[in-house]
N, C-alpha and C positions, 0 to 999 in steps of 0.2 A: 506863706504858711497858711493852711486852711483854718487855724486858729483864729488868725486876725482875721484874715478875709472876712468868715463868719460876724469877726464881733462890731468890724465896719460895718456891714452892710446890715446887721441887725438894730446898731444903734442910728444908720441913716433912714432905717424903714421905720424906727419909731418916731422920729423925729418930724417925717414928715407926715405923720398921723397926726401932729401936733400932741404927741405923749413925751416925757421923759423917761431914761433907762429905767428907771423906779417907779414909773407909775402903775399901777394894777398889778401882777405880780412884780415883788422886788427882783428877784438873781434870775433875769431872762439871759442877761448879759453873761453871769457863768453858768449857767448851763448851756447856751451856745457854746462857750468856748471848751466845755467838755467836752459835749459831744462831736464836735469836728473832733478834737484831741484826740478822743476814741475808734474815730472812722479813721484816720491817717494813721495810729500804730495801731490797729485791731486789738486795743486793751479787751476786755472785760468790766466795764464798767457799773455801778451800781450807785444811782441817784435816789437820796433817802427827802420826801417832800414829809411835808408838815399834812396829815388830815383833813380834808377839805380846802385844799391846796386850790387859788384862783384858775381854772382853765387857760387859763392864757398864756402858761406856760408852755403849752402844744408848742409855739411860736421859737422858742427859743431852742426845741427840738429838731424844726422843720429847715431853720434855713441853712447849719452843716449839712443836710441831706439834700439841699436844691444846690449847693456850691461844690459836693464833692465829687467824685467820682467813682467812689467804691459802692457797688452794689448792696442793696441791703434786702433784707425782708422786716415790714412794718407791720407789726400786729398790733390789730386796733380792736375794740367794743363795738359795738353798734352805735355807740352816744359820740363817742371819739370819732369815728368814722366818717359821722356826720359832720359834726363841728369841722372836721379837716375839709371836707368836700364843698362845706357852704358858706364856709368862714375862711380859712385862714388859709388857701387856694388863693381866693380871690386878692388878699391879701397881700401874697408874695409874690401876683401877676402887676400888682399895679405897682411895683417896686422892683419890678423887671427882674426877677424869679423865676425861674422856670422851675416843676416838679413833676414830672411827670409818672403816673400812679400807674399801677396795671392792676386790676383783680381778672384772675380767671387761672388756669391751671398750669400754662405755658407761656412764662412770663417771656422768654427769650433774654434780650438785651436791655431789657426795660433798667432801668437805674432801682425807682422802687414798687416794689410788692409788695402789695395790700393782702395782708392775710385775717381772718377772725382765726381765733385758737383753732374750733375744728380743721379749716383747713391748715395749720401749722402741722398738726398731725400727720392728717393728709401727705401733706409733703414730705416732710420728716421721712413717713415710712417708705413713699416712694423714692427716697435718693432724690431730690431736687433743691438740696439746702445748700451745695456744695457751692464754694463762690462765693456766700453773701453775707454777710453778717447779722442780728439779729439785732432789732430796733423792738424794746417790748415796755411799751409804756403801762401805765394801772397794773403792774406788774405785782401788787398786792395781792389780787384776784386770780394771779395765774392760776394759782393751784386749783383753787374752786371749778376753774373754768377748765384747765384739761380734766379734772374729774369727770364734770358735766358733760365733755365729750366725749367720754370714755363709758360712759353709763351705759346698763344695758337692762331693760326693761321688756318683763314678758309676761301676759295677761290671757283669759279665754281663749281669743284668735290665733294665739301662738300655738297653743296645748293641738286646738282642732288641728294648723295646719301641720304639726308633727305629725298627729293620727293617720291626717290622709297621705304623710309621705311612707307611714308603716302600717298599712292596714291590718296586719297578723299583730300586730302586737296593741292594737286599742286597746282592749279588754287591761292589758297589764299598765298601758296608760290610765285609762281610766280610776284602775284601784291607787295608782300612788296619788291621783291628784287629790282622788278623795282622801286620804290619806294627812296629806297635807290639809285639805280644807278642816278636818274637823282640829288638826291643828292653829290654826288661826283662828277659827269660832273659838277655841278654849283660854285665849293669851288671856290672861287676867289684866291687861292694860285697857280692852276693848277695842271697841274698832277707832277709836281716836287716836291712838299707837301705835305706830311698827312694831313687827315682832321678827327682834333680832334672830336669823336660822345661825347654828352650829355648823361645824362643819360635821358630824354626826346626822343632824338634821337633814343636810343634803347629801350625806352618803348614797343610798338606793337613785335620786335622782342621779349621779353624778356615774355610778355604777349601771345605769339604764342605757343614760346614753352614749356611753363607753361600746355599747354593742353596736349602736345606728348607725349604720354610713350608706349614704349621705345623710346630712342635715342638713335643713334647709334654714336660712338665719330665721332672726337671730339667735337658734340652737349653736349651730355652728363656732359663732363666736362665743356663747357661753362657755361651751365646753374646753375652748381654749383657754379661757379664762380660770378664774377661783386660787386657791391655797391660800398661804397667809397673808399674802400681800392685797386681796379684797374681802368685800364683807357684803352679805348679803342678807337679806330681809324681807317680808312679807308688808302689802299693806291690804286693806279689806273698807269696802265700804256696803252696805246693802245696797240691793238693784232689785228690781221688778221679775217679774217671772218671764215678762217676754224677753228682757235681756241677759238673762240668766248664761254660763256658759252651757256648750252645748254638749260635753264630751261624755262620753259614753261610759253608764257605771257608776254616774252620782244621784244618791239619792233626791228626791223633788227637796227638803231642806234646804242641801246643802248647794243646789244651782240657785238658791234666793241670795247668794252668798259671790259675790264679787271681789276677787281680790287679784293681787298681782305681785310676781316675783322683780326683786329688783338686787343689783349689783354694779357695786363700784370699789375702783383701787382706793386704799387707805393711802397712798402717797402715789399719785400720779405719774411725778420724776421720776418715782424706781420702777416704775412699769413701762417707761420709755426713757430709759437709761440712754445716756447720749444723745439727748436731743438738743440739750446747749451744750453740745462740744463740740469742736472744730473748728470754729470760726470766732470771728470778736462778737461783743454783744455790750448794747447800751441799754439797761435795765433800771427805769424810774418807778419807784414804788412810793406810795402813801403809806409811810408805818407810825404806830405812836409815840411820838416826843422824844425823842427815838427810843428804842428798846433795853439801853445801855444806859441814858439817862432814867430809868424809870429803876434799875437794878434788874431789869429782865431777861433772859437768853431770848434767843431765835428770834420767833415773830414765824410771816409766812415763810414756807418752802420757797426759793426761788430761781435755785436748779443750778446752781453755778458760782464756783468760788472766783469772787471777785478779783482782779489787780488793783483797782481804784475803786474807795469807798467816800464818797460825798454826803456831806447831809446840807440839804439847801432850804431849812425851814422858811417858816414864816417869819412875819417881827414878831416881835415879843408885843403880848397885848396890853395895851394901857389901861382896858376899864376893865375891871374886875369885875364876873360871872354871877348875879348874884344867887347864892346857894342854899334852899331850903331843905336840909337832912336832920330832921329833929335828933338826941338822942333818945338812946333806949327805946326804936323801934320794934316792933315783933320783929322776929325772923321767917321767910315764906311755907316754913312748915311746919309754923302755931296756927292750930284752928282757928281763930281770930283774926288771920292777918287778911280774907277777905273783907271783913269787916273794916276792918282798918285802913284798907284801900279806900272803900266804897266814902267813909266817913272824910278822910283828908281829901280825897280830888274833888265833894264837896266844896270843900273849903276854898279851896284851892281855883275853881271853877268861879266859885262867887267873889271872890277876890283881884280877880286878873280880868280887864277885858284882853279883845282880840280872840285871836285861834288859840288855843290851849291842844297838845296833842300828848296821850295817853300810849305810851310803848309798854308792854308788855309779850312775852313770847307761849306763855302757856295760855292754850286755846278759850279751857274750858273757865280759868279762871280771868281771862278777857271778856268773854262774853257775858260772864256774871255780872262783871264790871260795867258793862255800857250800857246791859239792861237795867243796873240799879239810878247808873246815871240817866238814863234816858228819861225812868220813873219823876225825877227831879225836874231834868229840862228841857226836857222834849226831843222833837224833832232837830232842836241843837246839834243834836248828840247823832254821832253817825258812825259807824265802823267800815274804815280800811277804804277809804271814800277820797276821789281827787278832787272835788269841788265843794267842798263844806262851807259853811256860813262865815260870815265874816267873825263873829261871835262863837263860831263854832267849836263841839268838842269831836275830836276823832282820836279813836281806839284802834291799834295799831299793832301787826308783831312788828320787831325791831324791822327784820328783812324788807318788809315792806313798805317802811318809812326809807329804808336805804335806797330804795330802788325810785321809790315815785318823790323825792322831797323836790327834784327839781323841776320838777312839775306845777309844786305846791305854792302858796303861799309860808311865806316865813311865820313860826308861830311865835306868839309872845308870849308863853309856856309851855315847857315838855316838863311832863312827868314822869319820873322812870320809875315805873312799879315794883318792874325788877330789872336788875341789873342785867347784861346781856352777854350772860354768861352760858355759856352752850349747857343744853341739858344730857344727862346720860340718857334720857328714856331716846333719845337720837339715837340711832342703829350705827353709824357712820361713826359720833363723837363716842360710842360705849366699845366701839372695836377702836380705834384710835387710842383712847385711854387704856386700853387691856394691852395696847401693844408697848406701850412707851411701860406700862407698870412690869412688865415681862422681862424691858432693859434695867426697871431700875432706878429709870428716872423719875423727874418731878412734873406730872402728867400734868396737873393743874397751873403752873406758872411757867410752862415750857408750852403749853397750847393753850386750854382755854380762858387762861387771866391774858395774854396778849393779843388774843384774837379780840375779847370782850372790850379790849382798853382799847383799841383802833376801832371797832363798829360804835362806840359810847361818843368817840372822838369826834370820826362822822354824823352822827345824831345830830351832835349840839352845835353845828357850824353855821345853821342859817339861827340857829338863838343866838349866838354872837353879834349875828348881824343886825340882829332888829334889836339888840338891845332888851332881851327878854330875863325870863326866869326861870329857871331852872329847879324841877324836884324831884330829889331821891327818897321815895318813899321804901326804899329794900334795908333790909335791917340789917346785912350783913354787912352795908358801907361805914356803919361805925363797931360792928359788933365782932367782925373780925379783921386780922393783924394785915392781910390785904386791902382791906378798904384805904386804908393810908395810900397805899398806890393807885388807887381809884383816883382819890383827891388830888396827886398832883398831876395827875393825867388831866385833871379839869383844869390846870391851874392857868391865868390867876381868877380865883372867885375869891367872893366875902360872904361868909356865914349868915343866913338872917334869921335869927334867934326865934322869932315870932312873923307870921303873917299880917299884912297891913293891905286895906283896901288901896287899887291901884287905880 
């Protein structure tokens, strides 16, 4: 049976690595035997990891796919991709493995296919899934990630090369773009904000190109696109006069004025309705603590009701998180509560050697923050920076601590300013919540308190590691009835009532 098979030759491959089953990540051993289990009856299965779950679990993924025989498609990141190709390849060659990968668009008889999201789509819509089962690891990110391939983005050069496919009708191009410009010059958010369009908003657009045929992309695909299942928005930055757009009909102002339409599906899934269906699928996802322990629904979208539901955490941690959340902080929309930043990461900074890094997601009041801190300690102090001081402070949006920490050194402080909780002024998270409040639901602990309690999760995995500290300076972790679920999402930590030089 490919069960055992898998879980002999995984525990003879660790062995002679000179590792035990349990060394580096603990459940290699049952998640090998799931995933054979899975390939042999085409379950549907759904592997629930712990938040900054050790890499090295790939391993215990990869050898039912070197011993079976059922065809798969493996969709990987580009960080996965990697580590597969340069790591754990070499791995299951020197332990007489075979895996043989294929990337490119006609896999034939290859065993496995390497896909990133885009091209899963890809394939999807051309009928070339049939036969294989779907292998979708980081399966936390699906959703993000077919959004992101689904996006469609249109700017100056788009508007021109419309004009030159309908010469007779620039002049009427012309007025609606202008049209829209003086609408985005007027958003009271400024140009640091999307400005979420209506679907009123793009009526006349929507109604224009209703007459055009041909378009030429990505017109084309727009128009296919929209109703309620996406959401679209403006963003604007100023630009120079030479780069101005070129189209015909705006005034000199309003070509000072750069900006660009953007649109994506509020849920991915429903706008490729059956793309996990037909076949089996082994679906490993990073969610928080799980979502059922926390008293949460949902979590991510992940497109497919499961037959087997695992959760294969972490161990339970033995040194407690230590935790600075004074009470009765401000909340982030007291006038004061810059201040109040500026005054603790002081403290906070002069208290703690090592890296100290500063997350926070809003723009204007990060930048406030690093220039107050900078004022204090210099050239220390850096924003959104992958080689900072040993002593150093960096100022951070969440996303970008997610993206580059493995990069980084481990800090021995994060401060969380604010919690990472998605904001409405999001064009994306403000049509998302309008939809779910339209069903009824509970917009706030059915998306953005589980998204928030998994990207928090991730944050603080390499502060466990080094044995750091931990501060919540956001007011709402003690001052509303969810913060309690914040806290055991951290768990275990211990309180520390007052600061002490370290």
């Amino acid at each position: 049976m490919l069960e055992a098979q898998a879980h002999h030759e995984l525990k003879a491959l660790l062995r002679r690595e000179g590792r035990g089953a349990h060394d580096g990540w603990p459940h290699q051993l049952s998640l090998c035997r799931l995933v054979a289990r899975s390939l042999r009856r085409g379950d549907r299965t759904l592997v629930r990891l712990t938040p900054g779950s050790d890499p090295g679990w790939l391993l215990g993924l990869l050898v039912p796919l070197a011993l079976g025989e059922t065809p798969v498609v493996l969709v990987l990141s580009q960080g996965l991709k990697q580590r597969l190709l340069q790591v754990e390849l070499a791995r299951l060659g020197r332990a007489g493995l075979s895996l043989p990968c294929y990337e490119g668009e006609d896999p034939g008889n290859t065993k496995v296919w390497l896909l990133s999201v885009p091209e899963l789509v890809s394939a999807w819509r051309g009928d070339r899934l049939k036969g294989r089962q779907l292998v979708i690891p980081e399966a936390e990110q699906l959703d993000a990630r077919l959004r992101a391939s689904l996006a469609l983005r249109l700017d100056a050069a788009d508007w021109e090369r419309l004009a030159r496919a309908h010469p007779a009708l620039r002049t009427g191009l012309g007025e609606l773009y202008s049209r829209l410009s003086r609408q985005v010059m007027a958003h009271p958010g400024g140009s640091r904000r999307p400005l979420l369009l209506s679907p009123e908003d793009e009526a006349p657009l929507r109604q224009l190109l209703g007459l055009l045929h041909p378009l030429p992309e990505p017109w084309a695909t727009w128009r296919s696109s929209g109703g309620d299942a996406w959401v679209s928005w403006t963003e604007q930055e100023p630009t120079r006069a030479e780069q101005a757009p070129s189209v015909e009909g705006l005034p000199p102002a309003e070509r000072l004025l750069q900006w660009s339409l953007h649109r994506q599906p509020l849920e991915p899934l429903r706008v490729l309705e059956g793309l996990m269906d037909g076949q089996g699928a082994v679906v490993v996802a990073e969610l928080a603590s799980t979502m059922g322990q926390l008293g949460l629904p949902g979590g991510p979208a992940l497109g497919l009701e499961p037959d087997v539901v695992v959760d294969l955490g972490a161990e339970p941690l033995a040194d407690p998180l230590p935790l600075y959340a004074p009470l009765r902080q401000p909340l982030p929309n007291s006038p004061r509560y810059g201040e109040h930043l500026l005054e603790q990461c002081r403290r906070l900074v002069l208290g703690q050697g090592g890296l100290t890094l500063v997350l926070l997601d809003d723009e204007g009041l990060r930048l406030s923050l690093a220039s107050g801190l900078a004022a204090e300690f210099g050239s220390r102090v850096v924003h959104e920076h992958t080689a900072p001081e040993s002593h150093g402070v960096v100022c951070a949006r969440w996303s970008w601590w997610l993206t580059h920490q493995g990069r980084m050194p481990d800090p021995s402080q994060i401060v969380v300013a604010l919690l990472p909780i998605a904001s409405l002024d999001d064009p994306l998270t403000a049509a998302q919540v309008l939809a779910l409040r339209r069903e009824g639901r509970d917009w706030f602990r059915e998306r953005l308190l589980p998204d928030g309690l998994t990207r928090l999760q991730l944050g603080v995995v390499g502060l466990r590691r080094q044995g750091g500290r931990l501060a919540v300076l956001d007011g709402r972790l003690r001052g509303r009835s969810w913060g309690r679920q914040v806290l055991r999402a951290l768990e275990p930590w211990v309180n520390l009532s007052r600061l002490l030089p370290h």
